[in-house]
PyMOL CGO cylinders between C-alpha atoms (Angstrom):
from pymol import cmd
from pymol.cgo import CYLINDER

trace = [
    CYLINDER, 0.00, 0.00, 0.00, 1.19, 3.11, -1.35, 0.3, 1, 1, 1, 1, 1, 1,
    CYLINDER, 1.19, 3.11, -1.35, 0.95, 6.51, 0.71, 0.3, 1, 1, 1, 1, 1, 1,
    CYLINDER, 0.95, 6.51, 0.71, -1.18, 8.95, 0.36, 0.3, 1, 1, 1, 1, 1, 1,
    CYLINDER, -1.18, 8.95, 0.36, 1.70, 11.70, -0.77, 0.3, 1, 1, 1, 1, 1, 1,
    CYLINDER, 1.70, 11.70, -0.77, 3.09, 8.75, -2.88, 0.3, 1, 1, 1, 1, 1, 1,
    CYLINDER, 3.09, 8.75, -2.88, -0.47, 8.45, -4.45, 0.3, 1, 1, 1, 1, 1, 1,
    CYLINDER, -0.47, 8.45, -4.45, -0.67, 12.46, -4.96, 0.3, 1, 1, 1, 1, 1, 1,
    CYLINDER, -0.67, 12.46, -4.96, 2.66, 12.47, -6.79, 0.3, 1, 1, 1, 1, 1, 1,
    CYLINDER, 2.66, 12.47, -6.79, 1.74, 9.79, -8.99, 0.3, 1, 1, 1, 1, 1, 1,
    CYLINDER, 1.74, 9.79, -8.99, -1.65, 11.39, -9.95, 0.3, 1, 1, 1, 1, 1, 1,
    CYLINDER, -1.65, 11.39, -9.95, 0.31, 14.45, -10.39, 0.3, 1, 1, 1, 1, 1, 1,
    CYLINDER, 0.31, 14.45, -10.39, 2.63, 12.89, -12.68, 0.3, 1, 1, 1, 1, 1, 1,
    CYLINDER, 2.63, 12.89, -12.68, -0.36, 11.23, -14.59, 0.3, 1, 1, 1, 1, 1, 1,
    CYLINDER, -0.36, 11.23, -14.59, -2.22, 14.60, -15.00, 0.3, 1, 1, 1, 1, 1, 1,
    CYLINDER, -2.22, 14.60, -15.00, 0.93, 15.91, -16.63, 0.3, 1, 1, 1, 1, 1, 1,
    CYLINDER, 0.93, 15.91, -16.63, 1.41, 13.00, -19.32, 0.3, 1, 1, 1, 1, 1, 1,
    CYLINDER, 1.41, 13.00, -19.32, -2.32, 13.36, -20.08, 0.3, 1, 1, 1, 1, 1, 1,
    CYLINDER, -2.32, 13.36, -20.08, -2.06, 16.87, -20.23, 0.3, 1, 1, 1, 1, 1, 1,
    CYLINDER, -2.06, 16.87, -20.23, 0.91, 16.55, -22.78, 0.3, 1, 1, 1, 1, 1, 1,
    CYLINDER, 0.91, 16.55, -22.78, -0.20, 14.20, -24.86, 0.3, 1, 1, 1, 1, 1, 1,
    CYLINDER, -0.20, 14.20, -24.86, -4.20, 15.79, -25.23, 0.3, 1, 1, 1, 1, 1, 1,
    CYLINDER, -4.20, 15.79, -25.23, -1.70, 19.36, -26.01, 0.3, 1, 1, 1, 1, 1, 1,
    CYLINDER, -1.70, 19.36, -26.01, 0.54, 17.51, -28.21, 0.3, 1, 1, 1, 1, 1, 1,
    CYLINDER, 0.54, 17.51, -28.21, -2.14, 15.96, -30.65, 0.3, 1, 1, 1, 1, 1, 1,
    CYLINDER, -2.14, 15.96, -30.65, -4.02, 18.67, -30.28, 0.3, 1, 1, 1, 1, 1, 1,
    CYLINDER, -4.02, 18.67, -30.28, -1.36, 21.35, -31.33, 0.3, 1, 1, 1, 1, 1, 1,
    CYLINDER, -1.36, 21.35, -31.33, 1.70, 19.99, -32.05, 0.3, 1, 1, 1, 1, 1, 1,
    CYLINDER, 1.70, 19.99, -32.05, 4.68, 19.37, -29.66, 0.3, 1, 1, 1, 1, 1, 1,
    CYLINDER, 4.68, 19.37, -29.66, 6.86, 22.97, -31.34, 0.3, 1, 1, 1, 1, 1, 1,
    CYLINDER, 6.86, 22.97, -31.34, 3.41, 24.88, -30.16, 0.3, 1, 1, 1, 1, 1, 1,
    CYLINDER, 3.41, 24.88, -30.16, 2.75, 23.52, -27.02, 0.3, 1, 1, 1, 1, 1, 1,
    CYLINDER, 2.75, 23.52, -27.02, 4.34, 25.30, -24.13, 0.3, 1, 1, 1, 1, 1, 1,
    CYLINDER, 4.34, 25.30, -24.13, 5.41, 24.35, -20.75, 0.3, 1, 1, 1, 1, 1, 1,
    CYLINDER, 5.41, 24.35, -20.75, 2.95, 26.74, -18.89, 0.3, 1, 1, 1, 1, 1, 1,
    CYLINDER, 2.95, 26.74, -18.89, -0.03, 25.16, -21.44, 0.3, 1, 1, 1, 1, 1, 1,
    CYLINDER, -0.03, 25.16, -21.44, 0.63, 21.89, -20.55, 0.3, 1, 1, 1, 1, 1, 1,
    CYLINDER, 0.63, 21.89, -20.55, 0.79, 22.68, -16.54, 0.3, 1, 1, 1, 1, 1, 1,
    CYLINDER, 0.79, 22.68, -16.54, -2.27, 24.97, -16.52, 0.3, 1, 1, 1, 1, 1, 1,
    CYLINDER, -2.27, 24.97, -16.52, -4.21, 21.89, -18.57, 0.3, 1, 1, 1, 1, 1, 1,
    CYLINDER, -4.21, 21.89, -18.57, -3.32, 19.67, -15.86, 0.3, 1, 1, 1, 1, 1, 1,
    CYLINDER, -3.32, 19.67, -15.86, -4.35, 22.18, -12.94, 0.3, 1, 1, 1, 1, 1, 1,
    CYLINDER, -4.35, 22.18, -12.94, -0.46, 22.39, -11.36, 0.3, 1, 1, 1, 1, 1, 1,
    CYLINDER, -0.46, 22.39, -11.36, 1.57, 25.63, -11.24, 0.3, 1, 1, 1, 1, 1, 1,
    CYLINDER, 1.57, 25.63, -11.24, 4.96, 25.58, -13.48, 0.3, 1, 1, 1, 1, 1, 1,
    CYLINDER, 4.96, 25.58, -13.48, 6.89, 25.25, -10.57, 0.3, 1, 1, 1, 1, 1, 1,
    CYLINDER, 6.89, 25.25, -10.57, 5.33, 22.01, -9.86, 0.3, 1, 1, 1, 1, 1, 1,
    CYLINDER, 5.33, 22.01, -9.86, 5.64, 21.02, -13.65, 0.3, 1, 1, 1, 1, 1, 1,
    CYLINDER, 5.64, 21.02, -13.65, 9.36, 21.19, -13.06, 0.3, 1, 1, 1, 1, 1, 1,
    CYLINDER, 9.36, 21.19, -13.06, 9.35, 19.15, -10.15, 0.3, 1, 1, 1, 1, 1, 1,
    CYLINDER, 9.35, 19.15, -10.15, 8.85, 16.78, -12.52, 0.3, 1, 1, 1, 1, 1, 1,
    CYLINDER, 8.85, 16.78, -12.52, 9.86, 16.95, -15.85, 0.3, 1, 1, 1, 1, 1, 1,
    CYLINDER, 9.86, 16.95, -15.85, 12.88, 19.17, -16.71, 0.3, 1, 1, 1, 1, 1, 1,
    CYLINDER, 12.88, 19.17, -16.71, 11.03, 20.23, -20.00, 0.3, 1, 1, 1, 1, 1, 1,
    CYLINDER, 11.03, 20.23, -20.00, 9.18, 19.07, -23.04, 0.3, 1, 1, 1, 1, 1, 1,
    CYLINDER, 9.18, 19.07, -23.04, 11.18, 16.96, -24.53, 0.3, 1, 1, 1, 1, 1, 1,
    CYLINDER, 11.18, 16.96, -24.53, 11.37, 14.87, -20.78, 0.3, 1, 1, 1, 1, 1, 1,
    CYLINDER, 11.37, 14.87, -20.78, 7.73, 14.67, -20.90, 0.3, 1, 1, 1, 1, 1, 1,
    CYLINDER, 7.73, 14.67, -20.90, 7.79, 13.43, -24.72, 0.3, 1, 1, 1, 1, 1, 1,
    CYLINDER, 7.79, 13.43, -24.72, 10.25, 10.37, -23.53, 0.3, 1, 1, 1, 1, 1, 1,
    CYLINDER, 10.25, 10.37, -23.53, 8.51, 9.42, -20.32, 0.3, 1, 1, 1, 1, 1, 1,
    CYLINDER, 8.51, 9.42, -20.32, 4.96, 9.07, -22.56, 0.3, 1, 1, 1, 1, 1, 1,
    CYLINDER, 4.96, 9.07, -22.56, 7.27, 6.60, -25.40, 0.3, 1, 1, 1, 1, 1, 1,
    CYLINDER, 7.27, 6.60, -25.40, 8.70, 5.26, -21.75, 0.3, 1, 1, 1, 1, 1, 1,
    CYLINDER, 8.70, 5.26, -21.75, 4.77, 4.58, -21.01, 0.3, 1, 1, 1, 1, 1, 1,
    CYLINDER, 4.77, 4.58, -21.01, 3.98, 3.01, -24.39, 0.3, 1, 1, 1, 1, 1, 1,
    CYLINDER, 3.98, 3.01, -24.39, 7.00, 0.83, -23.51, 0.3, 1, 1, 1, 1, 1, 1,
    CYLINDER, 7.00, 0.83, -23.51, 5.75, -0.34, -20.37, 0.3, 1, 1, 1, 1, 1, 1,
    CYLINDER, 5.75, -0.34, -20.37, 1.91, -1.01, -22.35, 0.3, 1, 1, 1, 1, 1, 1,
    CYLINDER, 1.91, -1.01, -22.35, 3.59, -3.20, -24.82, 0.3, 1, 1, 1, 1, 1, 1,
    CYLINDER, 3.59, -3.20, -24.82, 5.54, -4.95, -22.04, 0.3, 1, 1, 1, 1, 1, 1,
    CYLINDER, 5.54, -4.95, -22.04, 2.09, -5.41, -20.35, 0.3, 1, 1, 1, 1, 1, 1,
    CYLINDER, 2.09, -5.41, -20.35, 0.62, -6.50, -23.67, 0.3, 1, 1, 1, 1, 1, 1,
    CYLINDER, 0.62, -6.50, -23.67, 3.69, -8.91, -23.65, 0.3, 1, 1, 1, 1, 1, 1,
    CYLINDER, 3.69, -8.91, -23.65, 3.31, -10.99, -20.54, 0.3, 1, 1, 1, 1, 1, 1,
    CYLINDER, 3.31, -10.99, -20.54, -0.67, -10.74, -21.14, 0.3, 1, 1, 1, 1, 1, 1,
    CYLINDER, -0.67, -10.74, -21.14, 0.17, -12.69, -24.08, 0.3, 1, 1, 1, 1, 1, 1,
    CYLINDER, 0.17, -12.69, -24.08, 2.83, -15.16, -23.08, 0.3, 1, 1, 1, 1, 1, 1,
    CYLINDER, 2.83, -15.16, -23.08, 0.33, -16.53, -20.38, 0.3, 1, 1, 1, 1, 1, 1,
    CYLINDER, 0.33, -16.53, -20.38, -2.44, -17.05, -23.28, 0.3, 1, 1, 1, 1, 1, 1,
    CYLINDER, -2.44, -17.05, -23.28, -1.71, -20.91, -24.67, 0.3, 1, 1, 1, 1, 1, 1,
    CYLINDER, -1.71, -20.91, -24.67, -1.98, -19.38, -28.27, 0.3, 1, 1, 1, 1, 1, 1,
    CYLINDER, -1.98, -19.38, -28.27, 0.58, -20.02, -31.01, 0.3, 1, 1, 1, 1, 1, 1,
    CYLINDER, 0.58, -20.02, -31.01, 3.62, -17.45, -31.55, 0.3, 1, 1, 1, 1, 1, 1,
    CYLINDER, 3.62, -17.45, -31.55, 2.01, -16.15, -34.79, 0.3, 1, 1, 1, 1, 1, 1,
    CYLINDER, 2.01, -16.15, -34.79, -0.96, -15.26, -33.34, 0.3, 1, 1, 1, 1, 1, 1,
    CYLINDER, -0.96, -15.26, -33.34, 1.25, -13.19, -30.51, 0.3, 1, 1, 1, 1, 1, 1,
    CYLINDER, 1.25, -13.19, -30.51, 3.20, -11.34, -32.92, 0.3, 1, 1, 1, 1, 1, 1,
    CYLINDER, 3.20, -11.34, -32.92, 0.04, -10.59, -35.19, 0.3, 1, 1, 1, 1, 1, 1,
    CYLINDER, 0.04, -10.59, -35.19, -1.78, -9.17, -31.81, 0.3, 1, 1, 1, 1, 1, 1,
    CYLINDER, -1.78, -9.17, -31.81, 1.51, -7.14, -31.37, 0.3, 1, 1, 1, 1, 1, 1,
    CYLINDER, 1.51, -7.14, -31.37, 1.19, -5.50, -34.62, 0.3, 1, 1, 1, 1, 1, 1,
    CYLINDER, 1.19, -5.50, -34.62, -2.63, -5.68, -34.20, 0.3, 1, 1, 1, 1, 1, 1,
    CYLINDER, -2.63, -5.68, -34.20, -2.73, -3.19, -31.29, 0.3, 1, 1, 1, 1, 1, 1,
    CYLINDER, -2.73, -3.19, -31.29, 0.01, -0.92, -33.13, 0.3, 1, 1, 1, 1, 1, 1,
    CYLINDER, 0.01, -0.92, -33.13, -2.04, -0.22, -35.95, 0.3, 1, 1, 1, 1, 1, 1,
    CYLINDER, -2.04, -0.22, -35.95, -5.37, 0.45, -33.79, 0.3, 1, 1, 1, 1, 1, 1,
    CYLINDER, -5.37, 0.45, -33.79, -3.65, 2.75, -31.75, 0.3, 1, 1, 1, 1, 1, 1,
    CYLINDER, -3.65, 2.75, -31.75, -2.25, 4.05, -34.64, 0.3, 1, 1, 1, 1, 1, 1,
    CYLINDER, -2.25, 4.05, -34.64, -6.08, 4.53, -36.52, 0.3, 1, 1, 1, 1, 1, 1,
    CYLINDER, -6.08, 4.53, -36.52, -7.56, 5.95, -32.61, 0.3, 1, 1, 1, 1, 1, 1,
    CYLINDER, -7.56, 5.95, -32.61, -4.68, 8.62, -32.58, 0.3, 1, 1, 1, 1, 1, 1,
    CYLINDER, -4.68, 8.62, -32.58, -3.06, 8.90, -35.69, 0.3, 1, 1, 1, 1, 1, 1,
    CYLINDER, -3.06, 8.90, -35.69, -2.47, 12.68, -35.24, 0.3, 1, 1, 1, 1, 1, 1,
    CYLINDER, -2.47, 12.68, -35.24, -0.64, 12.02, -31.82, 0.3, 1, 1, 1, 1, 1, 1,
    CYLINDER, -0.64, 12.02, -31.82, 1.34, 9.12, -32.95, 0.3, 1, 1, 1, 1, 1, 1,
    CYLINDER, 1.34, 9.12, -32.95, 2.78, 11.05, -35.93, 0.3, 1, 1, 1, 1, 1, 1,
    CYLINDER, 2.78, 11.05, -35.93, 3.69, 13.48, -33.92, 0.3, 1, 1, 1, 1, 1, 1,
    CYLINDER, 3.69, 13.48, -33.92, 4.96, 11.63, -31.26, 0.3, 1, 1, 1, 1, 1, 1,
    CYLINDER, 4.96, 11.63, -31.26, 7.34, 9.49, -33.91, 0.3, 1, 1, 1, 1, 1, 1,
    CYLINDER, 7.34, 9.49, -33.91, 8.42, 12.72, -35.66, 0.3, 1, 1, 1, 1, 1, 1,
    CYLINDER, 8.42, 12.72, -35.66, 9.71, 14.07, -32.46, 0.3, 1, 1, 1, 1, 1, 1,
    CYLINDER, 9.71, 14.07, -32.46, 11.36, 11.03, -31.25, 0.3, 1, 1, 1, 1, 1, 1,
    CYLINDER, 11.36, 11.03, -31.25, 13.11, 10.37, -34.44, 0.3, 1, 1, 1, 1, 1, 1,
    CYLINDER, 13.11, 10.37, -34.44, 15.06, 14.06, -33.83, 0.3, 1, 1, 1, 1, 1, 1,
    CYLINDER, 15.06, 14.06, -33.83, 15.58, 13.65, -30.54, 0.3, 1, 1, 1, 1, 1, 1,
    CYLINDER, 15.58, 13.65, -30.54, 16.95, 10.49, -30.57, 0.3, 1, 1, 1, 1, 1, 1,
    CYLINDER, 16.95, 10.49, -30.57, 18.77, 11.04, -33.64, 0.3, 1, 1, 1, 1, 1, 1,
    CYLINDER, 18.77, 11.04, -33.64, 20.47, 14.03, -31.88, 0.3, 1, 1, 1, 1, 1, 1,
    CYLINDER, 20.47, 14.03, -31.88, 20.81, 12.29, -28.61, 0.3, 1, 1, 1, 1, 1, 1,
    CYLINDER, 20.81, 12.29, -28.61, 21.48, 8.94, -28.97, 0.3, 1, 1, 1, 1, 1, 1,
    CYLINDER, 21.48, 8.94, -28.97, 18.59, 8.19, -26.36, 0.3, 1, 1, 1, 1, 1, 1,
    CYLINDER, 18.59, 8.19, -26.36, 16.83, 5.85, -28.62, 0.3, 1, 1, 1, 1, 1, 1,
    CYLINDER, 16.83, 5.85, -28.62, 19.02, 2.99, -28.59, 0.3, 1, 1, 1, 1, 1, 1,
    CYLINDER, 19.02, 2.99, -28.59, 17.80, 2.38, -25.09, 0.3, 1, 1, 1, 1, 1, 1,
    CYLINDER, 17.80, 2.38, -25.09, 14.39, 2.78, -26.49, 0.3, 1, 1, 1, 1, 1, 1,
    CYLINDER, 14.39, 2.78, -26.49, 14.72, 0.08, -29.33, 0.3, 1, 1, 1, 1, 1, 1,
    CYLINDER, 14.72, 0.08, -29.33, 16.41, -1.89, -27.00, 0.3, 1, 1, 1, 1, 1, 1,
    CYLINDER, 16.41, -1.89, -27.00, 13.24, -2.61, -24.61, 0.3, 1, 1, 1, 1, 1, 1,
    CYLINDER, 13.24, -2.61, -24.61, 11.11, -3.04, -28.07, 0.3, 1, 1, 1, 1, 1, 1,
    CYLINDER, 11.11, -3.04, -28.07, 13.46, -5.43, -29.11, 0.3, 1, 1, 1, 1, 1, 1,
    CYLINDER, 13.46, -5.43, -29.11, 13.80, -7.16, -25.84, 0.3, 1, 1, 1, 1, 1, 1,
    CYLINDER, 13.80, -7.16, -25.84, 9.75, -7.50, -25.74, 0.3, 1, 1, 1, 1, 1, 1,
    CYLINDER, 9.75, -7.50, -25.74, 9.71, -9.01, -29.15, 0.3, 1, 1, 1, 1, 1, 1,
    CYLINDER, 9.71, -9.01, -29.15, 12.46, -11.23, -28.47, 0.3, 1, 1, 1, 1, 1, 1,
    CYLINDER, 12.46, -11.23, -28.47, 10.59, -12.81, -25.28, 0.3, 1, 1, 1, 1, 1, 1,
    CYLINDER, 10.59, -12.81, -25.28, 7.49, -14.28, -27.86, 0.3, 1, 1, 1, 1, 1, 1,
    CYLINDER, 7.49, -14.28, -27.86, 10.18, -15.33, -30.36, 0.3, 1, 1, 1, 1, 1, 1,
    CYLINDER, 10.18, -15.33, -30.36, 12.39, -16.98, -27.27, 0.3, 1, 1, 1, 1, 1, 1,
    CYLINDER, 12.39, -16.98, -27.27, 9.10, -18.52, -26.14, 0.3, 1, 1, 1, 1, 1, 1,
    CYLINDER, 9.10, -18.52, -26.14, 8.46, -19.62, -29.85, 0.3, 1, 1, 1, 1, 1, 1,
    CYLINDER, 8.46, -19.62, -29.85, 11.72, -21.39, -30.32, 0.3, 1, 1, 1, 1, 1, 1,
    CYLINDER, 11.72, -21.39, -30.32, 11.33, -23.21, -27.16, 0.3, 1, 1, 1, 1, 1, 1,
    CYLINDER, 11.33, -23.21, -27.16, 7.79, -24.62, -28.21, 0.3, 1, 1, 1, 1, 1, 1,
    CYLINDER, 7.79, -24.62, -28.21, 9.54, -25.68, -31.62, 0.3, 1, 1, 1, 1, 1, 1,
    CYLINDER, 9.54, -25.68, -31.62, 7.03, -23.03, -33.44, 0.3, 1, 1, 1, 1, 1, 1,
    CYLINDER, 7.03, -23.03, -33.44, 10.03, -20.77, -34.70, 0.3, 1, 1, 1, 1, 1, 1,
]
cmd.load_cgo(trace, "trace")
C-alpha cells in the first residue's frame, strides 16, 4: 500500500502525461508550451518542473509509457496458450489500432522522437526494450519448436 503523498505524486505525474499528450495531438509538440501543458493539468509551473525538466522529458517518459503497455501486452500474451504467430500478429494488431484511434498524436509523437533520438542517442535504449519484448514471444516460440 502506497501513501497517500506517494499516491498524490503519482496522480500528479499522470495529469501531466495526459495533459501533454491531449496538447501535443491537439497542437503539435513545437506549439505547445510548458505553462499550457501545466495549466491543462491544474499544477503551477513550478510544480511542472518538479517533474519533468522540460518538453522533450515529458515526450520520452509518454514513449517510456507506451513501452511499459507493450511490455504489459507482452506478458498478457505469453500466459495465453496461443501459437507465436498469433502473438506477434496481436503485437502489430494493437500498433495499428492505436495508430487509426490517434493517428495525429502518434505522428507526432514518432516525428519528435526520431530528432531527438537522432540528436541524442537516447533511442538505442528505447529500441532496446522493443526489441527485448519481441524477443521474449520469439524466445518462447523457439522453445515450443514453433520458430
Amino acid at each position: 500500500m502506497i501513501s497517500k503523498r506517494e499516491q498524490n505524486k503519482r496522480d500528479t505525474n499522470d495529469r501531466l502525461l495526459l495533459a501533454a499528450r491531449i496538447l501535443f495531438s491537439a497542437k503539435g509538440f513545437a506549439s505547445t508550451t510548458v505553462d499550457d501543458i501545466a495549466e491543462r493539468a491544474e499544477v503551477s509551473r513550478a510544480t511542472f518542473f518538479n517533474y519533468f525538466q522540460g518538453k522533450d522529458s515529458v515526450l520520452e517518459a509518454l514513449h517510456s509509457d507506451h513501452l511499459d503497455q507493450l511490455a504489459a501486452l507482452v506478458d498478457q500474451l505469453m500466459e495465453s496458450p496461443m501459437p507465436t504467430s498469433d502473438r506477434i500478429s496481436r503485437i502489430f494488431q494493437d500498433f495499428a489500432q492505436q495508430a487509426i484511434m490517434h493517428p495525429r498524436y502518434l505522428r507526432m509523437v514518432t516525428a519528435e522522437l526520431e530528432r531527438d533520438f537522432a540528436s541524442s542517442g537516447a533511442g538505442a535504449a528505447h529500441d532496446h526494450r522493443f526489441h527485448v519484448e519481441l524477443l521474449r514471444i520469439v524466445t518462447a516460440g523457439i522453445e515450443a519448436g514453433e520458430v
